[in-house]
N, C-alpha and C positions, 0 to 999 in steps of 0.2 A: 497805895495798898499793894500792885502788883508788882512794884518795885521792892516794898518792902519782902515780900512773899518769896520772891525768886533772889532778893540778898546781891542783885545787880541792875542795872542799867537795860542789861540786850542780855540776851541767852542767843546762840545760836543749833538752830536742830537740822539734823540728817535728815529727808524724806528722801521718799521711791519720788521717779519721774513722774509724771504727770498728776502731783499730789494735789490736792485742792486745799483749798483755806478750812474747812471745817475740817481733813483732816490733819491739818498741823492742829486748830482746837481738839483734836479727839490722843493727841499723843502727849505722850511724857514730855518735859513736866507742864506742859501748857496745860493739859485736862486738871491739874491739881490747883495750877495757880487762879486760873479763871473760875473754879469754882465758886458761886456764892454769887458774884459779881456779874449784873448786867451791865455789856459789853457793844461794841460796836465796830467792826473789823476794817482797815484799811490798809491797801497794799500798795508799796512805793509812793505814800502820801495821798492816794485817790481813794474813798470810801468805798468799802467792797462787803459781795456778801460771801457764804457760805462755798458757793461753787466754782467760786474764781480759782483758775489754776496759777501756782503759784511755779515759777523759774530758779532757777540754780542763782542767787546772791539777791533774789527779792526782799524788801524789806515789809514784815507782817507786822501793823501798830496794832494792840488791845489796848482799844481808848472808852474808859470808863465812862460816864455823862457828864458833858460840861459843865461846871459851874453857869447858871442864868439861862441855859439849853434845855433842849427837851432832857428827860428823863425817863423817857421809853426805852427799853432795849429795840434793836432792830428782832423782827421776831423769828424764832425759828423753826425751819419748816424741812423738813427730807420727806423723798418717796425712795424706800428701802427695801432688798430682798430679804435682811436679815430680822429676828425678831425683834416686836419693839419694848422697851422698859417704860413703864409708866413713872419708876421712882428714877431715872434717869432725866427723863423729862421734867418734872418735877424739878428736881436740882438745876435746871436752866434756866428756872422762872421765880427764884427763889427771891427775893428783895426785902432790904430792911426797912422799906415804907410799908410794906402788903402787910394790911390783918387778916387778909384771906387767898389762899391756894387754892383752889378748886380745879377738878381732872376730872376727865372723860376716858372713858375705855368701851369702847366699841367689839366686839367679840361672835365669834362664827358661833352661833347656836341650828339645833334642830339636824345639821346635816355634819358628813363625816369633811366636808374640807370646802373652801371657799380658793376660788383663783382668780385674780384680779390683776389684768394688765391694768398700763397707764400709759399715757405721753407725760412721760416723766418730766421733762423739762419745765413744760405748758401748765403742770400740775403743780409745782410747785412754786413755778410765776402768781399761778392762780392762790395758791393758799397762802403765800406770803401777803399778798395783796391783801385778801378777806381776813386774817390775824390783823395785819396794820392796822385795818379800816376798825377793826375792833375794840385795838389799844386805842385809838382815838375817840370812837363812839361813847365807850364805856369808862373811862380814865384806868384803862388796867396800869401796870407799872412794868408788866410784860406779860407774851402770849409765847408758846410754841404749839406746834403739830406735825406729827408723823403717818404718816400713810403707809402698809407694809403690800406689795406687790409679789405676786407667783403663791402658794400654794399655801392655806392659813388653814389650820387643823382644829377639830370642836376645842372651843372654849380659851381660843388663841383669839389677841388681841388682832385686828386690821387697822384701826385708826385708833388715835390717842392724843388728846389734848391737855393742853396745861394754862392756865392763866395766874395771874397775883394781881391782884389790885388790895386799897387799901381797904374795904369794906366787901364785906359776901355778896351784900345785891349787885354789886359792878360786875365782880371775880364770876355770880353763877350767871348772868345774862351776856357777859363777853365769852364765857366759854359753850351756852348753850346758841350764839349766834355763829362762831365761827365751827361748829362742825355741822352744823345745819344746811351752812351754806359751803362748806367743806363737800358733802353729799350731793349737794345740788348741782354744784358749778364747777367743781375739779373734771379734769378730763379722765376717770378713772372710772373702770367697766368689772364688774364681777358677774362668776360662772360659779354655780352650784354644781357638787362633785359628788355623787351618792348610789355607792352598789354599782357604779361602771357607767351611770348613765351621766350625762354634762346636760347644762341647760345656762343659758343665759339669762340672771334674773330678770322679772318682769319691770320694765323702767329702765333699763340699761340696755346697750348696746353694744358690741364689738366694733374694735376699732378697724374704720375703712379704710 
């Protein structure tokens, strides 16, 4: 299909230095042709995820699921400064086995801004891990999650989940496990910001 979609064999793309594997997914025409399609990313033949840095003549495989293989996407997960899309998300988790989509949005109520550092790396080891554990648990057909870091204004999203599986019971208990434990066990710390004064929400902690 991604063959057919892109009309060749290899496409070759331009990035900036120190570009990563989810940002050659996030550029022209890759972001059009992977659309739709859970994927599985591999760089010079070795399975890779999202944040591998890719070099000047590396080779990026988008490898569909195997025939007789699993049929999970590997799942996707970023902690981000920029806003998150819920219906972006969505389109990552989209599958032609799922009779059901279900999403999560998480959102700053009550005060004028939320700020939320992370050990970003540690954070996203951790919520890849707990999506995986979810697709497995629950037979979704894929999971993603985003976490948004620095400065979330009333009624802006902070986390945001996505799952598909083929039936809703799977879809609404895989996606209300992984941000549950998303909340619990990510290394991610949030400050309440209201009229000047900061506070560290109760249950969280700044990072040492």
């Amino acid at each position: 299909m991604l063959r057919e979609r892109a009309g060749a064999p290899e496409l070759m793309l331009e990035l900036p230095d120190g570009a990563r594997v989810r940002d050659a997914l996030e550029s022209e025409p890759l972001a059009a042709l992977a659309d739709g399609i859970p994927l599985v990313m591999a760089v010079n033949r070795e399975y890779a995820d999202g944040e591998q840095v890719l070099d000047a003549g590396d080779e990026l495989a988008l490898i569909p699921p195997v025939s007789g293989g699993s049929t999970a996407a590997a799942p996707w997960v970023r902690v981000s400064e920029e806003p998150l899309s819920l219906d972006a998300l969505a389109a990552r988790v989209r599958d032609p086995r799922a009779g059901a989509l279900v999403t999560f949005s998480g959102v700053t109520r009550e005060v004028a801004r939320l700020e939320y550092e992370a050990y970003a790396e540690m954070a996203e080891e951790r919520m890849r891990a707990i999506a995986g554990e979810a697709v497995e648990t629950h037979g979704l057909c894929a999971a993603a999650v985003e976490h948004r870091v620095g400065h979330v204004a009333l009624s802006e999203p902070s986390v945001i989940v996505a799952v598909s599986a083929p039936h809703r019971g799977e879809a609404f208990a895989g996606a209300r496990e992984i941000i549950d434990r998303v909340k619990a066990e990510a290394p991610i710390w949030k400050k309440e910001i209201e009229g000047g004064e900061e506070r560290w929400v109760r249950g969280s902690s700044p990072p040492r």
